[in-house]
C-alpha positions, 0 to 999 in steps of 0.5 A, a space after each residue: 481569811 477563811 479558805 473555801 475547800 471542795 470536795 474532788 471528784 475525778 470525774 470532772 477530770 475525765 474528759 476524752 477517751 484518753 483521759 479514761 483510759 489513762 486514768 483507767 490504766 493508772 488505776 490498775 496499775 496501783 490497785 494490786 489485787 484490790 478488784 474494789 479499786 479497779 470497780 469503783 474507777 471505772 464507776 468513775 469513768 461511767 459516772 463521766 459518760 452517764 449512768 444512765 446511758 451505761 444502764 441501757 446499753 448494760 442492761 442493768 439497772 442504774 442504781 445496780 451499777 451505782 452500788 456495784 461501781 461504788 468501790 463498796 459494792 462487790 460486782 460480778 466478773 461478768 458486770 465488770 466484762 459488760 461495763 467495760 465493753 459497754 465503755 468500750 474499754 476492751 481488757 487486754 492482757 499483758 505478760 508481767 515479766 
């Protein structure tokens, strides 16, 4: 018998706001101080909502943000602010104590 695998993507997993924003949540709370995770997840909430919409309301262009939100690429604090508020995810600080 041969066993059939697939490859996961997550984002067939992001499928409300809540789901985004809790995986989004999750995400930096395991990441550390690592920014290419925290990238490439909300590469993955944007691949859930579409590159493309993400583009135009960005204003950077589609494959930028692919490789930017790849966890590879190495996107500007200012990329990351727009991406964010562009998904409506808005950062909010919290004290760690």
């Amino acid at each position: 018998m041969t066993l059939k695998l697939r490859k996961w993507d997550t984002v067939e997993h992001l499928q409300t706001e809540e789901d985004m924003v809790l995986y989004l949540q999750a995400c930096m709370d395991e990441a550390g101080d690592d920014a290419a995770f925290i990238a490439a997840a909300l590469g993955d909430i944007a691949r859930a909502r579409g590159m493309s919409q993400l583009a135009k309301d960005t204003g950077l262009g589609r494959e930028s943000l692919y490789k930017a939100l790849s966890g590879e690429g190495n996107p500007s604090f200012g990329t990351i602010l727009k991406v964010m508020h562009a998904l409506g995810i808005k950062l909010q600080p919290q004290a760690l104590g």
